[in-house]
N, CA, C, O and CB atoms as a CASP TS submission, in Angstrom:
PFRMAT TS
TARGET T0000
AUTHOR 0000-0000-0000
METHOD Language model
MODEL 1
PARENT N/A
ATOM      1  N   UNK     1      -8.752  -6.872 -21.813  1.00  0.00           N
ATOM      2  CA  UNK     1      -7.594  -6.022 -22.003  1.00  0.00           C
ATOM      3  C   UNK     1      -7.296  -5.842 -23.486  1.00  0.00           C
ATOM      4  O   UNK     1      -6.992  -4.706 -23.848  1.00  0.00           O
ATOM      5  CB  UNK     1      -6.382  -6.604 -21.284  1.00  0.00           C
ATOM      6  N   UNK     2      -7.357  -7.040 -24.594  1.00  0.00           N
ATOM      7  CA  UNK     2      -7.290  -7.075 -25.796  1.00  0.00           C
ATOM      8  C   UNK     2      -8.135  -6.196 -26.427  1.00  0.00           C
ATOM      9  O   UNK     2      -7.772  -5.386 -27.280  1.00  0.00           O
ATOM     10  CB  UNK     2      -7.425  -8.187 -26.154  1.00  0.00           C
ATOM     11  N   UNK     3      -9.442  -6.363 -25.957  1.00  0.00           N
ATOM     12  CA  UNK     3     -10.464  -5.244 -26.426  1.00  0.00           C
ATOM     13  C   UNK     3     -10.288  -3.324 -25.950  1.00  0.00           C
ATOM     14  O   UNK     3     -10.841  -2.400 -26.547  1.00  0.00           O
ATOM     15  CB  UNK     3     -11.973  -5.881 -25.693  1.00  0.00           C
ATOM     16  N   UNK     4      -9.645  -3.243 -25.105  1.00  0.00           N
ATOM     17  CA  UNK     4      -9.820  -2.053 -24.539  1.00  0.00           C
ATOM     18  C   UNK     4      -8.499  -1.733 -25.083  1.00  0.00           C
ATOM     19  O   UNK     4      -8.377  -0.535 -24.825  1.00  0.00           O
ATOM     20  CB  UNK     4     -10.152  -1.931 -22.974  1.00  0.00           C
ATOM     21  N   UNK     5      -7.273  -2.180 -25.782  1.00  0.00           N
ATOM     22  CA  UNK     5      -6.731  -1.649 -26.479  1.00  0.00           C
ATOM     23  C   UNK     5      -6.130  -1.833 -27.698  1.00  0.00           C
ATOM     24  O   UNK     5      -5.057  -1.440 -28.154  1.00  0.00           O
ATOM     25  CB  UNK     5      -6.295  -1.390 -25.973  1.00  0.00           C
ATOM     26  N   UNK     6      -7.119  -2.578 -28.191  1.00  0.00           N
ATOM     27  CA  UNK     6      -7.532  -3.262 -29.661  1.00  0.00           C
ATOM     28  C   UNK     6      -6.084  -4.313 -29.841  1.00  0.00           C
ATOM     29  O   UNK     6      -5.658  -4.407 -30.992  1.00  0.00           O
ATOM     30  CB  UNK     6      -7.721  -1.798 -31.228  1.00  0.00           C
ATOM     31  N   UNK     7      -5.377  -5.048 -28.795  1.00  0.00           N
ATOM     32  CA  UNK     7      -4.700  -5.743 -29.430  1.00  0.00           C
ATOM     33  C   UNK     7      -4.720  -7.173 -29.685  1.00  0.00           C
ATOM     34  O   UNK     7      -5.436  -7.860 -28.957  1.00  0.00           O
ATOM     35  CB  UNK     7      -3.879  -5.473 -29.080  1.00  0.00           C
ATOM     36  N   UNK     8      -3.981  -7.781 -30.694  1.00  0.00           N
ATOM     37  CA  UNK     8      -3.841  -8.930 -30.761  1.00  0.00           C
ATOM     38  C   UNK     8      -3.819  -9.764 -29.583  1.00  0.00           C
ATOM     39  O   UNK     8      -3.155  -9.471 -28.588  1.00  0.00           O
ATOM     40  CB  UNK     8      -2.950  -9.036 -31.384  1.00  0.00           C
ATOM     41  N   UNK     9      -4.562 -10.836 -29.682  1.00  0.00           N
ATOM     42  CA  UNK     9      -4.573 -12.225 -28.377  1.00  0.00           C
ATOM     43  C   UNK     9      -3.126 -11.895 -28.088  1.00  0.00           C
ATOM     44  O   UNK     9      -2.646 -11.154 -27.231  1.00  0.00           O
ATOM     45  CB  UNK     9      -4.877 -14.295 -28.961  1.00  0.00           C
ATOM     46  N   UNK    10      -2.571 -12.615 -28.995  1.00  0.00           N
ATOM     47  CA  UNK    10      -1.153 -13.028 -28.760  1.00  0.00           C
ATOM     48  C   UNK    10      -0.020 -11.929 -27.753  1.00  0.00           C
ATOM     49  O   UNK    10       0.722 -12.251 -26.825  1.00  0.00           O
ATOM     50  CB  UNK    10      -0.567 -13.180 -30.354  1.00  0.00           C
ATOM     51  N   UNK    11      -0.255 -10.592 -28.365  1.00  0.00           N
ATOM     52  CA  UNK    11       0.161  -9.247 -28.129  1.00  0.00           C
ATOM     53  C   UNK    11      -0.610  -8.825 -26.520  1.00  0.00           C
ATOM     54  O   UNK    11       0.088  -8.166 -25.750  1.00  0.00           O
ATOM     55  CB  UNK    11      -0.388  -8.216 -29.571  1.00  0.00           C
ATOM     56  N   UNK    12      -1.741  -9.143 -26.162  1.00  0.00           N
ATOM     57  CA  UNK    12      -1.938  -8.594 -25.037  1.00  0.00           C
ATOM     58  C   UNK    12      -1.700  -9.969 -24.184  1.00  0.00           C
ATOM     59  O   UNK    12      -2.410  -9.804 -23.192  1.00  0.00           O
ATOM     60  CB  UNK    12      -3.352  -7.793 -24.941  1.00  0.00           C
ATOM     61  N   UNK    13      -1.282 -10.802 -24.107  1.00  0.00           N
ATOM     62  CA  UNK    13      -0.932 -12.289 -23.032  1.00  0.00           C
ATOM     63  C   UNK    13       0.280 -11.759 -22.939  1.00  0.00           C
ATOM     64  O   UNK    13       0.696 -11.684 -21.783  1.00  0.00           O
ATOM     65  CB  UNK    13      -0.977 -14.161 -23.630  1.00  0.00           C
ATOM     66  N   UNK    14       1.278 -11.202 -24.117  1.00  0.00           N
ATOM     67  CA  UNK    14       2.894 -10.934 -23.713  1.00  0.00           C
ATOM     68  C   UNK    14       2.663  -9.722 -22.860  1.00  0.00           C
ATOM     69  O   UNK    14       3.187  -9.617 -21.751  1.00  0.00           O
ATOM     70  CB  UNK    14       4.089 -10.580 -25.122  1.00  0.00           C
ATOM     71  N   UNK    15       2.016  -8.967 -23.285  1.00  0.00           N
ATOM     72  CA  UNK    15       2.135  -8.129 -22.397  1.00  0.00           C
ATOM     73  C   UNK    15       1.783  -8.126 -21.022  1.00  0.00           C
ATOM     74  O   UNK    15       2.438  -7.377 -20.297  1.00  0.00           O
ATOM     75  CB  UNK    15       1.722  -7.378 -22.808  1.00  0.00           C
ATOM     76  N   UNK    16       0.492  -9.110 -20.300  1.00  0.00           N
ATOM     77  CA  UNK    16       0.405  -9.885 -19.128  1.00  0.00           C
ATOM     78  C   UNK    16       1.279 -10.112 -18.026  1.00  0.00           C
ATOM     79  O   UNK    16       1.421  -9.744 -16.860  1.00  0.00           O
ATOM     80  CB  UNK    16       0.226 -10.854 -19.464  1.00  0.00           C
ATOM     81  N   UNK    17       2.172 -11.390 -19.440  1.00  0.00           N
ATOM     82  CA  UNK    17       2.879 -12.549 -18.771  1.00  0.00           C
ATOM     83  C   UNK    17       3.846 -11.071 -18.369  1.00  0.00           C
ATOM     84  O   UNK    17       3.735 -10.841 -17.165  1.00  0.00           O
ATOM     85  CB  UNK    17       3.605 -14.217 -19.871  1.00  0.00           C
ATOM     86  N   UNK    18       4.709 -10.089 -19.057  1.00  0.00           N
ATOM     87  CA  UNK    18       5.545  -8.893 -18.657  1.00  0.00           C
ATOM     88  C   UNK    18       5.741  -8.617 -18.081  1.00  0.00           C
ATOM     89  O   UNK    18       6.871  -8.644 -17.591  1.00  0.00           O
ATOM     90  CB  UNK    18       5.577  -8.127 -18.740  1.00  0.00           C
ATOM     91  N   UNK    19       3.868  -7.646 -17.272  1.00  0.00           N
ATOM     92  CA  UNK    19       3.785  -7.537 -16.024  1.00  0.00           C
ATOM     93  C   UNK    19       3.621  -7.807 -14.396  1.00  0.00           C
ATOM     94  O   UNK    19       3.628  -7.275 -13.286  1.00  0.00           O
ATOM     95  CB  UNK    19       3.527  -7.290 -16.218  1.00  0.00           C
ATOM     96  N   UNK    20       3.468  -9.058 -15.130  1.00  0.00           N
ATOM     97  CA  UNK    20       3.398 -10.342 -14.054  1.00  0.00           C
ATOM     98  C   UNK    20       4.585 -10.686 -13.624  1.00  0.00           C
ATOM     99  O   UNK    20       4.730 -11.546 -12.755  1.00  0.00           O
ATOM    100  CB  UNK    20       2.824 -11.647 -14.577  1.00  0.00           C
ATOM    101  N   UNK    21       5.567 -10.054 -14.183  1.00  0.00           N
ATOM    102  CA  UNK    21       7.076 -10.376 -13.310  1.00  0.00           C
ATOM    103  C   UNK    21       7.724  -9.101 -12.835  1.00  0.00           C
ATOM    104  O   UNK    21       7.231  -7.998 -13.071  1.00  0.00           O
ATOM    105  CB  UNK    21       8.321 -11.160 -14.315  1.00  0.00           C
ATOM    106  N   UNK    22       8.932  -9.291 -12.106  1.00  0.00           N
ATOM    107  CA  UNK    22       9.686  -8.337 -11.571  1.00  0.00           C
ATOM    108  C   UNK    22      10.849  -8.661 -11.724  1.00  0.00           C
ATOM    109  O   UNK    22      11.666  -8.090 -11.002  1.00  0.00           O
ATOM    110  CB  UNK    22       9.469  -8.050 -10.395  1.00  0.00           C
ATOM    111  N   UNK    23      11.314  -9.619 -12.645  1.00  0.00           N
ATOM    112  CA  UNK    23      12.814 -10.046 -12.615  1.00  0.00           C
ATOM    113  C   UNK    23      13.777 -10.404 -11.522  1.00  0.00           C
ATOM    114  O   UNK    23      14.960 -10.512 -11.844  1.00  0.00           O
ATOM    115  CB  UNK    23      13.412  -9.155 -13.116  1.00  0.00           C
ATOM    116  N   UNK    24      13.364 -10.640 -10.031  1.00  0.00           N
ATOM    117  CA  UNK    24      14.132 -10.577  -9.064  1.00  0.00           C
ATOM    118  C   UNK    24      15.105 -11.180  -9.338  1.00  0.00           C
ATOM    119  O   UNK    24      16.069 -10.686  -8.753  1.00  0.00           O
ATOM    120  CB  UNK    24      13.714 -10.887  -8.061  1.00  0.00           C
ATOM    121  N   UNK    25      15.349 -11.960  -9.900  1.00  0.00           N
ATOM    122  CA  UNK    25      16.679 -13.225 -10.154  1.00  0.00           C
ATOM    123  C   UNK    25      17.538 -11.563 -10.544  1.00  0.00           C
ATOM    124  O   UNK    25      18.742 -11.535 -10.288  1.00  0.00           O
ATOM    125  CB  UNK    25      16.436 -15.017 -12.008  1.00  0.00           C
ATOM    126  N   UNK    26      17.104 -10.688 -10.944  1.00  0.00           N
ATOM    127  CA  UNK    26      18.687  -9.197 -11.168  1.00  0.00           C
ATOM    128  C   UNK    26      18.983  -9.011 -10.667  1.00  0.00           C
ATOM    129  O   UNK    26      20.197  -9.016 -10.466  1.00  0.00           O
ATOM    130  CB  UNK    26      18.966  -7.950 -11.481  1.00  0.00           C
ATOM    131  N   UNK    27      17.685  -8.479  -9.617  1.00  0.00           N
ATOM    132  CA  UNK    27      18.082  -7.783  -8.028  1.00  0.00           C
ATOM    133  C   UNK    27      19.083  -8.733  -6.986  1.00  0.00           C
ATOM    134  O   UNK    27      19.774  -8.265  -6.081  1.00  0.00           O
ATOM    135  CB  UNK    27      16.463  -7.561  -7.062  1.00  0.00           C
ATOM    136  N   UNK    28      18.966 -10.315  -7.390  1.00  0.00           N
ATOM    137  CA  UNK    28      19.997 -11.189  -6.307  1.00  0.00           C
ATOM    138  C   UNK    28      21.260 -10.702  -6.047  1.00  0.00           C
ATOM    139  O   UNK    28      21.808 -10.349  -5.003  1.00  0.00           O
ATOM    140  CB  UNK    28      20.338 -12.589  -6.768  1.00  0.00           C
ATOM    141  N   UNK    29      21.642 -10.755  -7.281  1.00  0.00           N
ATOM    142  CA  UNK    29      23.292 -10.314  -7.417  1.00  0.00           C
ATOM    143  C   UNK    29      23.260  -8.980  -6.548  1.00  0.00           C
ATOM    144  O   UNK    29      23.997  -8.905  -5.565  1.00  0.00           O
ATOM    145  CB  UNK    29      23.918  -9.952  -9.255  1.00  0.00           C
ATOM    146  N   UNK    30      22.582  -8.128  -6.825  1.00  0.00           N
ATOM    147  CA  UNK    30      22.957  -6.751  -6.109  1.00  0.00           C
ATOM    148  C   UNK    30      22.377  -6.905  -4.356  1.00  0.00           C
ATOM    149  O   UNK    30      22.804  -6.019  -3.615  1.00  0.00           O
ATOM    150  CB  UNK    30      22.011  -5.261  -7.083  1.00  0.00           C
ATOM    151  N   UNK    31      21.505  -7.906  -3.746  1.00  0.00           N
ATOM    152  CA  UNK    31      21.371  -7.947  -2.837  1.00  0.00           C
ATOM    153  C   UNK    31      22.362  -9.176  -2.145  1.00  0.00           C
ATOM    154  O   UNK    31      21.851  -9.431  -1.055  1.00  0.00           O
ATOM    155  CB  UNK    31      20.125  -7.883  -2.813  1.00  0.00           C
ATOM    156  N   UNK    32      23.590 -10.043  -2.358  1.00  0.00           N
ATOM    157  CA  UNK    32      23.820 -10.539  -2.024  1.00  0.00           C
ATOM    158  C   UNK    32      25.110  -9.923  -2.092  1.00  0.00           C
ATOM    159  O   UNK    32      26.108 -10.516  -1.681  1.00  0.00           O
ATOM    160  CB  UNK    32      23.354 -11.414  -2.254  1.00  0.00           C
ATOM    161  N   UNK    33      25.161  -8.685  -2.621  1.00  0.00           N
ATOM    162  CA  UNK    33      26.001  -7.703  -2.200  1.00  0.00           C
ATOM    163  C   UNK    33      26.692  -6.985  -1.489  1.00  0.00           C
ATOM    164  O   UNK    33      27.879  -6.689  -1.352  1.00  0.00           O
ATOM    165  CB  UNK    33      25.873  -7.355  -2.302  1.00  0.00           C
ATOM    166  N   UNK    34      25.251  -6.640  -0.845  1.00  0.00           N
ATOM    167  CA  UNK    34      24.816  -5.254   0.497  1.00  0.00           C
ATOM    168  C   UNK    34      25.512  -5.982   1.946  1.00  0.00           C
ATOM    169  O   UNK    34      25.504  -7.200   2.125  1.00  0.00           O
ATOM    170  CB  UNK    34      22.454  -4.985   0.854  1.00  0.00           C
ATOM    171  N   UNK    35      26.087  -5.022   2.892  1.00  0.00           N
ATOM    172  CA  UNK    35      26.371  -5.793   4.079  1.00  0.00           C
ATOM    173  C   UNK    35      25.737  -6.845   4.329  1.00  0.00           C
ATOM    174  O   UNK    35      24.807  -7.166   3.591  1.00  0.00           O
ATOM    175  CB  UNK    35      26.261  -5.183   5.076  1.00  0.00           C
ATOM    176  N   UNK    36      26.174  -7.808   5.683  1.00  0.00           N
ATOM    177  CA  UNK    36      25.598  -8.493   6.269  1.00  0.00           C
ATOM    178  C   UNK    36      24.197  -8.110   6.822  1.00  0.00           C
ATOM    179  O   UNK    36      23.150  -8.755   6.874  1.00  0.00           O
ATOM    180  CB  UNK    36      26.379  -8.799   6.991  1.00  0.00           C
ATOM    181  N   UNK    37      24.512  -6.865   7.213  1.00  0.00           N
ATOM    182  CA  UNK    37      23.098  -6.042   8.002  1.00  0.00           C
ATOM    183  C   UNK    37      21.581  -6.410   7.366  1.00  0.00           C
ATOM    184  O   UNK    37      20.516  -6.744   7.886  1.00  0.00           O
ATOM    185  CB  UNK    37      23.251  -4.153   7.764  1.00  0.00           C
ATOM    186  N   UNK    38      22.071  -6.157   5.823  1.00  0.00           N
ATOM    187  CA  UNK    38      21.087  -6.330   5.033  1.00  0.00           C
ATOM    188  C   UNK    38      20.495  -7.838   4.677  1.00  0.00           C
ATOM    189  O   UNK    38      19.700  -8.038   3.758  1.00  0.00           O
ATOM    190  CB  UNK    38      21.507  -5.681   3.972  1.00  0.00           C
ATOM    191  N   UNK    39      21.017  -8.864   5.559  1.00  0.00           N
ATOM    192  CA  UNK    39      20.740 -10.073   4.653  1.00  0.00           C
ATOM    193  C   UNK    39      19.565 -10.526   4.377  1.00  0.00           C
ATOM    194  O   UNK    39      19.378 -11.371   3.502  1.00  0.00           O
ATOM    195  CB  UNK    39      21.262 -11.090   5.041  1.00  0.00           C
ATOM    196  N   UNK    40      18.610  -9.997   5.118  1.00  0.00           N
ATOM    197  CA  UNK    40      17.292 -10.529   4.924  1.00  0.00           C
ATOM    198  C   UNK    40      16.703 -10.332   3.962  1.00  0.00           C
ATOM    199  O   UNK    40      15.658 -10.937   3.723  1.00  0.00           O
ATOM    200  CB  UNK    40      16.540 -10.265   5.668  1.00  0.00           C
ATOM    201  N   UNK    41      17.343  -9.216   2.959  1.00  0.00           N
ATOM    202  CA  UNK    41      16.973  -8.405   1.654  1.00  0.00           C
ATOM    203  C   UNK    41      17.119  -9.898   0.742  1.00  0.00           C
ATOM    204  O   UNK    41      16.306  -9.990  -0.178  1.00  0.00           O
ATOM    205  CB  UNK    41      18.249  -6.829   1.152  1.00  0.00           C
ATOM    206  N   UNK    42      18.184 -11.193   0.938  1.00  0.00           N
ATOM    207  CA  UNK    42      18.422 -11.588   0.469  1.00  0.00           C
ATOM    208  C   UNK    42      16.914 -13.016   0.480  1.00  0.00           C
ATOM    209  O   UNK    42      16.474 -13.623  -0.497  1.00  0.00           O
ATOM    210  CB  UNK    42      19.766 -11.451   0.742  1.00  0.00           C
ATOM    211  N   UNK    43      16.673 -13.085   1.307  1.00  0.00           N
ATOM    212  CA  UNK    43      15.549 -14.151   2.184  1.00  0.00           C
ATOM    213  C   UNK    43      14.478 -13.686   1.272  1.00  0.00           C
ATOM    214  O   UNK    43      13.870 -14.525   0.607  1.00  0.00           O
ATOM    215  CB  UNK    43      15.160 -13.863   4.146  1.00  0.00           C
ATOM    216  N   UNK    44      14.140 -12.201   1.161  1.00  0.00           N
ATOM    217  CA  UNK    44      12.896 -11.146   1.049  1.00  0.00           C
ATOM    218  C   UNK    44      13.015 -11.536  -0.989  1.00  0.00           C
ATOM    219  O   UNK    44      12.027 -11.971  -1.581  1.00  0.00           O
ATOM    220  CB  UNK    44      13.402  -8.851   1.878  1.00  0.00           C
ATOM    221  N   UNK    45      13.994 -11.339  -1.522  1.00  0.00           N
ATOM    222  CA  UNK    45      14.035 -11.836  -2.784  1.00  0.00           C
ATOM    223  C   UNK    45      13.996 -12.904  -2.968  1.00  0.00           C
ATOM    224  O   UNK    45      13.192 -12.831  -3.898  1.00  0.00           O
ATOM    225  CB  UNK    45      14.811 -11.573  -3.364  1.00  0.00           C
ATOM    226  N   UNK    46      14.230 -14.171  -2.858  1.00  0.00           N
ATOM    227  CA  UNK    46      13.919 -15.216  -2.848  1.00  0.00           C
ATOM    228  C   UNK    46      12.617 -15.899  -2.804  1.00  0.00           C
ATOM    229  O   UNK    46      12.307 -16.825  -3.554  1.00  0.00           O
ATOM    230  CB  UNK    46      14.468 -15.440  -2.197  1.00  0.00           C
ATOM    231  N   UNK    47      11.818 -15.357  -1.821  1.00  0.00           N
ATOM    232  CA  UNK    47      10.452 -15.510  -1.616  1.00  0.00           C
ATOM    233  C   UNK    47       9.657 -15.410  -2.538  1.00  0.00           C
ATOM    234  O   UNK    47       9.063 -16.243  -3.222  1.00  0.00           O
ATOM    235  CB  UNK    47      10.037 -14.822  -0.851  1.00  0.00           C
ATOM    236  N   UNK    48       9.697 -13.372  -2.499  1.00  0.00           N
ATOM    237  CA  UNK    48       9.635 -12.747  -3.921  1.00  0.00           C
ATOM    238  C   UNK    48       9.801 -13.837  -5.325  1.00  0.00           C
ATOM    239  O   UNK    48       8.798 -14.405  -5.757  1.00  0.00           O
ATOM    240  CB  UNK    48      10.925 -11.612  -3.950  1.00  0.00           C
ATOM    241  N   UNK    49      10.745 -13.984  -5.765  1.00  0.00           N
ATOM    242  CA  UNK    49      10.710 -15.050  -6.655  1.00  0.00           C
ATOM    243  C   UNK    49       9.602 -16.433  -6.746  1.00  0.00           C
ATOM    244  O   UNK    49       8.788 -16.631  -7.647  1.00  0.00           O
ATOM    245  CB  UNK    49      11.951 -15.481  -6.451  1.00  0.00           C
ATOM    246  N   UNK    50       9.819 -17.199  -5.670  1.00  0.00           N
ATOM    247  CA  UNK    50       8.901 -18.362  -5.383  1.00  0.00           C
ATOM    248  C   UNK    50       7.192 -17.526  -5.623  1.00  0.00           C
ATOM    249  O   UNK    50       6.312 -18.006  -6.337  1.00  0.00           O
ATOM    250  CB  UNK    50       9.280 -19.061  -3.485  1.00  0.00           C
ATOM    251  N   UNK    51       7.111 -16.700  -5.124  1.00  0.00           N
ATOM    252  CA  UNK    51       5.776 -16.073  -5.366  1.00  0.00           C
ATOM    253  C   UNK    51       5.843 -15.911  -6.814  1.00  0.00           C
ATOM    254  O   UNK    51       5.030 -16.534  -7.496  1.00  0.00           O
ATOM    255  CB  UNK    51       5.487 -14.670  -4.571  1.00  0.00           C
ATOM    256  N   UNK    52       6.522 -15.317  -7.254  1.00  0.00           N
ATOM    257  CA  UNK    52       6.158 -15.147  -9.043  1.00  0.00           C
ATOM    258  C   UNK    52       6.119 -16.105  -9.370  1.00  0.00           C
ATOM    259  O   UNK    52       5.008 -16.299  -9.864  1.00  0.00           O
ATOM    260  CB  UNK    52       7.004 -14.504 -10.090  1.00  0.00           C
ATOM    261  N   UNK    53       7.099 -17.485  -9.439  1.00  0.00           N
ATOM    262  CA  UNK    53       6.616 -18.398  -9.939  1.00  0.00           C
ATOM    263  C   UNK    53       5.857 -19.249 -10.005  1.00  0.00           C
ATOM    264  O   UNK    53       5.767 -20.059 -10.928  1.00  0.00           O
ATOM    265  CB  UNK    53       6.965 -18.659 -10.022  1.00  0.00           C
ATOM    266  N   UNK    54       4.920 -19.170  -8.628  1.00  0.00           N
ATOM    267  CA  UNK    54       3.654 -19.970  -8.549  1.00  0.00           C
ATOM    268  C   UNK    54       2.568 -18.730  -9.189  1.00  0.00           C
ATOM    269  O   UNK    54       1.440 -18.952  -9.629  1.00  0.00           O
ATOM    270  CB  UNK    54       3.280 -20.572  -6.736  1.00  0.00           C
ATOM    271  N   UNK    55       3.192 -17.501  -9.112  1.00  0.00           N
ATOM    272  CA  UNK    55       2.040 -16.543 -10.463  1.00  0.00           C
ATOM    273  C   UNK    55       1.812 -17.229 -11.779  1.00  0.00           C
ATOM    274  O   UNK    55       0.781 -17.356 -12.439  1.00  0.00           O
ATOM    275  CB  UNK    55       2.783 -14.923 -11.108  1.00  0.00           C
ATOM    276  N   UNK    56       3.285 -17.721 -12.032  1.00  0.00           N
ATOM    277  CA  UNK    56       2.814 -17.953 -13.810  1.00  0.00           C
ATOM    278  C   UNK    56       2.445 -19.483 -13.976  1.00  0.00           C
ATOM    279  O   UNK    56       1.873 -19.998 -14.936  1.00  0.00           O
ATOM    280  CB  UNK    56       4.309 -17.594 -15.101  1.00  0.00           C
ATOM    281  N   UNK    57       2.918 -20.109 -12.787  1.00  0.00           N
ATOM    282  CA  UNK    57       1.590 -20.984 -12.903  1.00  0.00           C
ATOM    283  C   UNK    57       0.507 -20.996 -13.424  1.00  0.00           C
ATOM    284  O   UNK    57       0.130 -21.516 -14.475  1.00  0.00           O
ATOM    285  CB  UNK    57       1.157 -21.144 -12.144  1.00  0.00           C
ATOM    286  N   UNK    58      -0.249 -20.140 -12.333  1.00  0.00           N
ATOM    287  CA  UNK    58      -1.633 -19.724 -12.260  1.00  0.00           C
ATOM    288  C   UNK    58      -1.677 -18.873 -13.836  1.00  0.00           C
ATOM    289  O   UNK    58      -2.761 -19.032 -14.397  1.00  0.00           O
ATOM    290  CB  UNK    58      -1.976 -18.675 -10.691  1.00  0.00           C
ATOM    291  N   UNK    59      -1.027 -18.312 -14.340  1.00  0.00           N
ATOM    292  CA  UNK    59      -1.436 -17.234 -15.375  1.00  0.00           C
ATOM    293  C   UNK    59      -1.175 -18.289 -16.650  1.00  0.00           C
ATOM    294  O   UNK    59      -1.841 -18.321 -17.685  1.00  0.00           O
ATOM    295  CB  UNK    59      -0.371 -15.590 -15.360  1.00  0.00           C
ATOM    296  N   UNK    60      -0.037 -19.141 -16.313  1.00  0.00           N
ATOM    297  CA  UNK    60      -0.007 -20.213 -17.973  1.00  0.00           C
ATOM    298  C   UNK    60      -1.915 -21.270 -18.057  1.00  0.00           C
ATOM    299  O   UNK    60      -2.282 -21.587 -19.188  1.00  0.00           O
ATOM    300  CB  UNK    60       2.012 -22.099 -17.659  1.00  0.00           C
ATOM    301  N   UNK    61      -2.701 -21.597 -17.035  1.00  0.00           N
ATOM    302  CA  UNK    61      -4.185 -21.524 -16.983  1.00  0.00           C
ATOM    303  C   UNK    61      -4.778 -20.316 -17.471  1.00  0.00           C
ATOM    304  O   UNK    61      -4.875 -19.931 -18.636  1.00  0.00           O
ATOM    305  CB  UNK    61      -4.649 -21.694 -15.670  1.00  0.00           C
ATOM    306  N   UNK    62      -5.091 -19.873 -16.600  1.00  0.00           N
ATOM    307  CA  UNK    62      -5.592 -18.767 -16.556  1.00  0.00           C
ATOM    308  C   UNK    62      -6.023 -17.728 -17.337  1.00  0.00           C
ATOM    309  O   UNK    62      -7.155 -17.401 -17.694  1.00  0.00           O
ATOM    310  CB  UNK    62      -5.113 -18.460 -16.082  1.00  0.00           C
ATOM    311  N   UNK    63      -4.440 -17.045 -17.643  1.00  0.00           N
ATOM    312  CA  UNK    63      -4.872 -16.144 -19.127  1.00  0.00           C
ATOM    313  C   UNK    63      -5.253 -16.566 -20.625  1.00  0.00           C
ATOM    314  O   UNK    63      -6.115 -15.976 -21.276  1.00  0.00           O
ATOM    315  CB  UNK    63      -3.758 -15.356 -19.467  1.00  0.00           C
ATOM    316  N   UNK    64      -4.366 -17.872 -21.189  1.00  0.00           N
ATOM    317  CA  UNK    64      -4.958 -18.662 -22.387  1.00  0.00           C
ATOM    318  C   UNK    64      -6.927 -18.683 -22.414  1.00  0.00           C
ATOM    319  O   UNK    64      -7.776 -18.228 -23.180  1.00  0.00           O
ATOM    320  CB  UNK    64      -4.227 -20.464 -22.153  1.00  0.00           C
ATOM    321  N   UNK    65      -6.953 -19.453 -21.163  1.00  0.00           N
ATOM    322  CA  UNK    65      -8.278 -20.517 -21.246  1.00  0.00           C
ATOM    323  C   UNK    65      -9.369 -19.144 -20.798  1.00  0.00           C
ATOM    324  O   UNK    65     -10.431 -18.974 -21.398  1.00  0.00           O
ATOM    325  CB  UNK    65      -8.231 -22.264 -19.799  1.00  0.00           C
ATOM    326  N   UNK    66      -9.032 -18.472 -19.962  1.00  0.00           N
ATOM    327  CA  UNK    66     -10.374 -17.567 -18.701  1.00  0.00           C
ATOM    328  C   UNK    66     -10.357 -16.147 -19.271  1.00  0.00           C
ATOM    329  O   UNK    66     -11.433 -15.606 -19.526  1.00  0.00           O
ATOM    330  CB  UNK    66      -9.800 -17.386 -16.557  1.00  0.00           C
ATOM    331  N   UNK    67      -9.047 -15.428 -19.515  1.00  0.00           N
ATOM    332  CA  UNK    67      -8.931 -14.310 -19.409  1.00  0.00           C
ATOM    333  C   UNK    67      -8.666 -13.753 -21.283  1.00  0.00           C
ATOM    334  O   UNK    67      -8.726 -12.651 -21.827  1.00  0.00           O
ATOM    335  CB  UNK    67      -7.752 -14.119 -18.200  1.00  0.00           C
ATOM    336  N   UNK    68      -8.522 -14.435 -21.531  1.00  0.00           N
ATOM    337  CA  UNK    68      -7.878 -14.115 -23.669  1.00  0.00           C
ATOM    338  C   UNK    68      -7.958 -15.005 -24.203  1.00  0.00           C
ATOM    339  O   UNK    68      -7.010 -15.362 -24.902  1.00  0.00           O
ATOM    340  CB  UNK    68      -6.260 -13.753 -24.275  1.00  0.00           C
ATOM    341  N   UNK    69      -9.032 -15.709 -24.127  1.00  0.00           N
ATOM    342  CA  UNK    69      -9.246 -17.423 -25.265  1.00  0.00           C
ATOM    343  C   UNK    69      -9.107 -16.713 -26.463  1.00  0.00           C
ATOM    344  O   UNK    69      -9.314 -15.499 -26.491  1.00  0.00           O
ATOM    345  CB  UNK    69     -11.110 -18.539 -25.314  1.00  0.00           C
ATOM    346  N   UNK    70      -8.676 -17.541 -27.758  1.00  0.00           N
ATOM    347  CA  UNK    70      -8.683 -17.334 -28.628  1.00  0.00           C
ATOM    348  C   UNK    70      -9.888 -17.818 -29.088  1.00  0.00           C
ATOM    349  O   UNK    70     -10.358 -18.929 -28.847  1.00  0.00           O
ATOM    350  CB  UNK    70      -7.734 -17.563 -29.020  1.00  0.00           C
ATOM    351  N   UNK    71     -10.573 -16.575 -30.043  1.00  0.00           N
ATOM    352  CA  UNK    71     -11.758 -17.656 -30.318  1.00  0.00           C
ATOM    353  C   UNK    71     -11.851 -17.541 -31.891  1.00  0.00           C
ATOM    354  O   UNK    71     -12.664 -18.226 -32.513  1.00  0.00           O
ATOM    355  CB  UNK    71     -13.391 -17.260 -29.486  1.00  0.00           C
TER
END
């Protein structure tokens, strides 16, 4: 990715780690909002979350060492 758009190590991992999230912790507030009807929206973000954070798990390995070593 660094190569295909000439950027810095450092500069293409931020940009990675970026897209590797969705911020759900924003969306809580506005889904714990919505009627009752909706509560599962609330279950459905939560998850959501737990999934991203076993992403950057995997990506604090991953992108350093496999995907953008510094060399």
């Amino acid at each position: 990715m660094s190569r295909l758009f000439r950027l810095p190590v450092k500069s293409a991992r931020t940009i990675i780690f970026s897209l590797g999230t969705r911020n759900s912790f924003v969306a809580l507030p506005l889904a714990l909002a919505l009627p009752e009807v909706w509560g599962t929206t609330v279950i459905v973000i939560v998850v959501q979350s737990l999934v991203e954070l076993l992403g950057m798990m995997f990506y604090l390995r991953w992108v350093p060492n496999k995907l953008l070593p510094i060399r």
